[in-house]
C-alpha positions as a printed Julia matrix, in Angstrom:
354×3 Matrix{Float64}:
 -15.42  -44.01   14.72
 -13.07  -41.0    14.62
 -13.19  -37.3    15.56
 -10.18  -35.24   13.77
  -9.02  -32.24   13.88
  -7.4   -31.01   10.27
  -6.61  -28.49    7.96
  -5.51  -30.77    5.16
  -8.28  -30.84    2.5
  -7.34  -34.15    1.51
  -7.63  -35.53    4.53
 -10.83  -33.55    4.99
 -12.27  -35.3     1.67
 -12.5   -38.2     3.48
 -14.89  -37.85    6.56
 -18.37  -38.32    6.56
 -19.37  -35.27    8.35
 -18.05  -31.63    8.81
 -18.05  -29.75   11.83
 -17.1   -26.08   11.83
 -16.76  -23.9    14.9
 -17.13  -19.95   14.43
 -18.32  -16.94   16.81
 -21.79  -18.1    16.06
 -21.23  -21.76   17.3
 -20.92  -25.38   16.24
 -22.03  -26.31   12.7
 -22.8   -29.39   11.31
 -22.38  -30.02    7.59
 -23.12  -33.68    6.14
 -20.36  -35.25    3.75
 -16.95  -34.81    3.1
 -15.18  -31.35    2.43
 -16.49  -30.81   -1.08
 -20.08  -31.04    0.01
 -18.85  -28.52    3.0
 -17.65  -26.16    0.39
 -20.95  -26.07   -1.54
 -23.23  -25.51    1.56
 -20.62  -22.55    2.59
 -21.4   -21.18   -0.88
 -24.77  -21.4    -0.53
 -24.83  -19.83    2.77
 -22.34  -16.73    1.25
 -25.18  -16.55   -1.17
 -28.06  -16.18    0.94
 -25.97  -14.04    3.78
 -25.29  -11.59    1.1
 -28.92  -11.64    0.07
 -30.4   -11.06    3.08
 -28.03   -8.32    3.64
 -28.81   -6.1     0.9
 -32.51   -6.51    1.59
 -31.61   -5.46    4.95
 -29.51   -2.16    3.34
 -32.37   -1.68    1.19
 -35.11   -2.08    3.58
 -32.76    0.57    6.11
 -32.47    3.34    2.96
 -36.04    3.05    2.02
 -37.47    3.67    5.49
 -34.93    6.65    6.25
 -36.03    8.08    3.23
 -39.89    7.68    3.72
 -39.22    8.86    7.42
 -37.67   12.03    5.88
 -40.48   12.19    3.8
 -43.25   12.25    6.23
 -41.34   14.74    8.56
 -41.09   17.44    5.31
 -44.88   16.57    4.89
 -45.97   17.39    8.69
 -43.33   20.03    8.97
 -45.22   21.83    5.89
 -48.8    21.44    6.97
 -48.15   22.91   10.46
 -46.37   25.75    8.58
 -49.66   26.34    6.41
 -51.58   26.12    9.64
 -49.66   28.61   11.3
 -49.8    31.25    8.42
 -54.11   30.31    8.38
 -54.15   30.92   11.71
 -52.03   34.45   11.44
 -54.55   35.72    9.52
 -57.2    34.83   11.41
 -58.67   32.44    8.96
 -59.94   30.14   12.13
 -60.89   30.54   15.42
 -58.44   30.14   17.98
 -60.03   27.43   19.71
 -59.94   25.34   16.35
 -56.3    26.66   15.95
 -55.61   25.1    19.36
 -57.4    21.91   19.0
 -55.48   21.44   16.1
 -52.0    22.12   17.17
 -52.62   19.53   20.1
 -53.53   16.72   17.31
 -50.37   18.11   15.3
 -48.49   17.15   18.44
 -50.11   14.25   19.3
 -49.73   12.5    15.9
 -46.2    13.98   15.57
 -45.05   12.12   18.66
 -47.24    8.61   17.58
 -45.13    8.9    14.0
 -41.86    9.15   15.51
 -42.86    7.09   18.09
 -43.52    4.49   14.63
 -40.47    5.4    12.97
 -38.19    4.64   15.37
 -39.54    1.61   16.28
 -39.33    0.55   12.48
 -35.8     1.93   12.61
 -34.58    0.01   15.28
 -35.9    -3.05   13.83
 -34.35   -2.12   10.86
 -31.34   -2.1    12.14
 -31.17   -4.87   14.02
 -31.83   -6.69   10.83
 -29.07   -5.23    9.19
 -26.71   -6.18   12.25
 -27.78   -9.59   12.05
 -27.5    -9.81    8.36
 -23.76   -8.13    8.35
 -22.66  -10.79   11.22
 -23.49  -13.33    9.03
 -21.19  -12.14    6.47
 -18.49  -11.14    8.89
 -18.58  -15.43   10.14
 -19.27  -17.0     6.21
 -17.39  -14.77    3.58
 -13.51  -14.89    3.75
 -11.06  -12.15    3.68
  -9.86  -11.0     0.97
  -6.12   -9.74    1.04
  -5.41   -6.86   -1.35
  -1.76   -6.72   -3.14
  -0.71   -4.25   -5.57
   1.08   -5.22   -9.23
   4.49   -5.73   -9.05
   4.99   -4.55  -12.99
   7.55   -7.28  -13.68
   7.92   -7.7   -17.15
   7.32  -11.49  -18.59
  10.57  -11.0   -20.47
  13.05  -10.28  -17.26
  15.45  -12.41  -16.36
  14.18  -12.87  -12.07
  16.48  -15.57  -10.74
  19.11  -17.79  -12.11
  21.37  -20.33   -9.75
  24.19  -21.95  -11.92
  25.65  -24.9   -11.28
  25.83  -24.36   -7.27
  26.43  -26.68   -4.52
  26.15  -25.92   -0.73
  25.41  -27.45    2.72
  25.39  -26.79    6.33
  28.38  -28.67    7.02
  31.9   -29.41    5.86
  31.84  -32.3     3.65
  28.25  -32.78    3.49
  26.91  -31.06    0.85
  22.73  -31.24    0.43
  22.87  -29.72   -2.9
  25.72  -30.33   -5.86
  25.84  -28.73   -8.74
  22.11  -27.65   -8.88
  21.24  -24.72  -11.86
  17.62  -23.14  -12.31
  16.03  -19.69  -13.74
  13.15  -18.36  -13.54
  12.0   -15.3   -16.42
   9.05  -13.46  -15.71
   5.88  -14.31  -13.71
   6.62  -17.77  -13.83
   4.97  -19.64  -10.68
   7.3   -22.6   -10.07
   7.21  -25.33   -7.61
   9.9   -27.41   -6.0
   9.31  -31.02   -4.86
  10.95  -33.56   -3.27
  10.87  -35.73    0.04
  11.66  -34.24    3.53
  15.54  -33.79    3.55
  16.11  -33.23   -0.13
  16.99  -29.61   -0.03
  13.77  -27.79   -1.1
  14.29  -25.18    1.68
  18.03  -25.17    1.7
  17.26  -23.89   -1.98
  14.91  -21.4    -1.05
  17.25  -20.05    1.65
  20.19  -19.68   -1.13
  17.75  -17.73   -3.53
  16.32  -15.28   -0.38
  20.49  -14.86    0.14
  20.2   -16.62    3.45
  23.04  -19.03    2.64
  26.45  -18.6     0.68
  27.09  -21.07   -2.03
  30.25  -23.26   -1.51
  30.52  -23.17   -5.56
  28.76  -21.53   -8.6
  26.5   -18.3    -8.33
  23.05  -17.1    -7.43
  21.83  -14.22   -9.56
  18.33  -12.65   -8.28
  17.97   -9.67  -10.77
  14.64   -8.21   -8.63
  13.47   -7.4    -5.59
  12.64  -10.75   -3.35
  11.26  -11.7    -0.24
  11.2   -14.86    1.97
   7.87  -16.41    3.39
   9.03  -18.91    5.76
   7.27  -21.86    8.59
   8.7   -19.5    10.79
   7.92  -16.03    9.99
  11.23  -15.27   10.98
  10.88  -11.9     9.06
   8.84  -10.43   12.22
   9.83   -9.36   15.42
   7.44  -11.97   17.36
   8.07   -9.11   20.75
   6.93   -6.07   18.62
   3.09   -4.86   17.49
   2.58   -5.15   13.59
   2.35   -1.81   12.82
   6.02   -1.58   14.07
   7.18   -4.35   11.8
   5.24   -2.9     8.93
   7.36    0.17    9.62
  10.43   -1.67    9.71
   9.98   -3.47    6.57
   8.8    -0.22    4.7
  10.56    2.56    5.99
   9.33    4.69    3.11
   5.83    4.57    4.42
   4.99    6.94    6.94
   2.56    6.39    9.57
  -1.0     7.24    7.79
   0.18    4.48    5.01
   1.39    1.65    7.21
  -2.26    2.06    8.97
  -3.99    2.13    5.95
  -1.73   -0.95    4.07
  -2.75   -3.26    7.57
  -6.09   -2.37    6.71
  -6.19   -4.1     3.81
  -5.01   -7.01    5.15
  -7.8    -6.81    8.34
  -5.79   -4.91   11.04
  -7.57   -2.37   11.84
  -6.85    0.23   14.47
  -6.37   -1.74   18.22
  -5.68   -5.25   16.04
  -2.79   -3.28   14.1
  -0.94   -2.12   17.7
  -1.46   -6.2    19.18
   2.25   -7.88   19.4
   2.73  -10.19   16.41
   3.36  -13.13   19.78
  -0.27  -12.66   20.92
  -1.91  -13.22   17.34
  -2.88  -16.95   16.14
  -1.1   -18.8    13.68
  -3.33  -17.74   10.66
  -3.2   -14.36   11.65
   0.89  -13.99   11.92
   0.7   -15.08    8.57
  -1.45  -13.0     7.73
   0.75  -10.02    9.16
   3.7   -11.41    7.63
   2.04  -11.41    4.54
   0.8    -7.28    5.11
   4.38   -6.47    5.66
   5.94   -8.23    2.56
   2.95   -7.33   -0.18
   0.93   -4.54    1.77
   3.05   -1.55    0.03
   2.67    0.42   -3.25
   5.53   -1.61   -4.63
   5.96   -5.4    -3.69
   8.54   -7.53   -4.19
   8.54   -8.83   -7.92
  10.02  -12.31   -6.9
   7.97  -14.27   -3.92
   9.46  -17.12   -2.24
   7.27  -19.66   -0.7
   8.33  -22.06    2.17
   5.55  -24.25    3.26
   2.9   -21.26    4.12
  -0.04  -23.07    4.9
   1.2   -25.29    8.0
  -0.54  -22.75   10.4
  -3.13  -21.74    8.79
  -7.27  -22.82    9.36
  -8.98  -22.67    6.0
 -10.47  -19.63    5.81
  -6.86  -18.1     5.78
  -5.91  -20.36    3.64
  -8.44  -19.15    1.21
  -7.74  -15.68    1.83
  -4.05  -16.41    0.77
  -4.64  -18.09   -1.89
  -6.84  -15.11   -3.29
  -4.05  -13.06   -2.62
  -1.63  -15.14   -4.44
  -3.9   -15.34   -7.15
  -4.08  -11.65   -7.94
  -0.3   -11.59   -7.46
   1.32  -11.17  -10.58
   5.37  -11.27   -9.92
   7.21  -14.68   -9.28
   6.14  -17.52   -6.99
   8.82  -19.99   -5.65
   7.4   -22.82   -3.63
   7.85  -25.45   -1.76
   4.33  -26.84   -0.38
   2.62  -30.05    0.53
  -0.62  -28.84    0.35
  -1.46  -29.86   -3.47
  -4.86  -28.13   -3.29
  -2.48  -25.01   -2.25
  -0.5   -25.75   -5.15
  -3.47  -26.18   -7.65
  -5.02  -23.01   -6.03
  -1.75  -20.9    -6.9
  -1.87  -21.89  -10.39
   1.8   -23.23  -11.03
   3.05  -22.9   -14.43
   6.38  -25.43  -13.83
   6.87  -28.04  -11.27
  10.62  -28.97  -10.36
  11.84  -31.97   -8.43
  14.75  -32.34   -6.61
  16.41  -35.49   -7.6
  17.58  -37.97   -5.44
  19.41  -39.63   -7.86
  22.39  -39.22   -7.63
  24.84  -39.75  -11.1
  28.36  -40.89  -11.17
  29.9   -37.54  -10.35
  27.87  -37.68   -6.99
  25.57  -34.61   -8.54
  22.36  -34.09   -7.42
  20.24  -31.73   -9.69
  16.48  -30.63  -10.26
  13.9   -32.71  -13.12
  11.44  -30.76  -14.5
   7.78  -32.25  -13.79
């Protein structure tokens, strides 16, 4: 037997049993990931159920409570006028002011009893969605045209050491939306590549042309200043936004108030991502050309669902370089390129379209 810890889904698709941990406890779902997926489905589905019976059951008794008090509130008016003009006896006027009061108090005494219970259902019912439904990230269009001309690299070759180039002679454009992928083992150059394109590195020979506005997701989210809150390196990044807009572009991406002021070193793994992520595509304009560098490796897989529903609305260019071919799959890619490690008899190593 085996107990593992994993975010891979492939790896996933192969136990016999899933257990997922949450605010609410330890769950057990029988059968590999896809079978985990389905009951989580079927949970969102009932959670979201139960909660709008709960909203509906909290509406409907405010309003029948609101009722009831115009009701009471206009027979004790009629009373009173019946009893200014002397209509009845006092002691019946008296007799029936005390049952006024006394049912008065039993009805609120009801309705806030109903109330409360109502309530709590609707607490209970809103948790559940808060544990089962994942967070959505919201990213505005870019606008890039499918006709622009985003990135082209021509004939470049570059490395991190005299003599040793990783890359020779390498040439690739992207136009438009285009989602591409780069593959190839560990070593080949995939983010040597991606750090030429974000204008990281200098080419030793040929040019890199990047004709829009870019921005580099990296392992290490070396974007943020790990020492500083978010909010301060969503100000940074976007200096045009003033203070009311940085709070309310965090917000989007689930940092609200307190969680937007925490230092980006005391959130987890998922969540600096998640920050990173705010910084780069939480303005009115994002960057048109996205680059990609393995952005899953510290994520659980509810953020990993939440990015790629953000990825999926985004509609500028995606570079990547993933292992995570659900990821991949998820994101849509329109070309994959390999980097070859074939080298020909001028020593050049290029990229193969796949």
């Amino acid at each position: 037997g085996a107990v593992v810890v994993s975010h891979d889904r492939a790896v996933l698709d192969e136990m016999d049993a899933i257990v997922e941990l949450t605010p609410r406890g330890a769950s057990r779902y029988p059968g590999d990931f896809a079978a985990y997926r389905q009951a989580k489905a079927a949970e969102i589905a009932a959670a979201e159920h139960d909660l709008a019976v709960a909203e509906r059951r909290t509406a409907d008794l405010a309003r029948r409570t609101q009722a009831a008090a115009e009701r009471q509130q206009r027979r004790d008016a009629a009373g009173r006028r019946r009893g200014q003009r002397g209509d009845l006896p006092r002691i019946l006027i008296g007799a029936r002011q005390d049952d006024a009061e006394r049912n008065a108090g039993g009805n609120a005494q009801a309705a806030e009893r109903q109330r409360a219970e109502a309530q709590q259902d609707l607490a209970a019912a809103r948790s559940r969605i808060e544990v089962v439904r994942t967070a959505a990230l919201a990213v505005s269009p870019t606008g890039l045209p499918r006709t622009t001309r985003v990135l082209a690299v021509e004939g470049v070759t570059v490395g991190y050491r005299p003599g040793a180039p990783v890359l020779r002679d390498v040439s690739l454009t992207l136009t438009g939306p285009e989602r591409v992928a780069l593959a190839g083992r560990n070593g080949s150059g995939k983010s040597t590549l991606l750090n030429l394109v974000a204008g990281r590195l200098r080419p030793w020979a040929g040019q890199v042309s990047v004709a829009v506005r870019s921005a580099l997701l990296d392992q290490r989210l070396d974007l943020l200043d790990h020492d500083r809150p978010v909010v301060e390196n969503f100000s940074r990044l976007n200096p045009g936004e003033d203070a009311n807009g940085c709070r309310a572009a965090l917000a989007r991406f689930q940092f609200r108030a307190a969680a937007a002021d925490q230092p980006v070193a005391a959130l987890s793994g998922g969540q600096q991502v998640r920050a990173a992520l705010a910084c780069i595509l939480g303005n009115a304009a994002p960057p048109q050309l996205l680059i990609l560098d393995e952005p899953t490796n510290h994520l659980d897989l509810e953020a990993v669902a939440a990015l790629e529903e953000g990825l999926a609305a985004y509609d500028g260019a995606l570079l990547v370089v993933s292992h995570d071919e659900d990821f991949l799959r998820a994101l849509r890619i329109t070309r994959w390129l390999s980097l070859d490690d074939r080298a020909d008899a001028a020593g050049r190593r290029g990229l193969t379209s796949g």
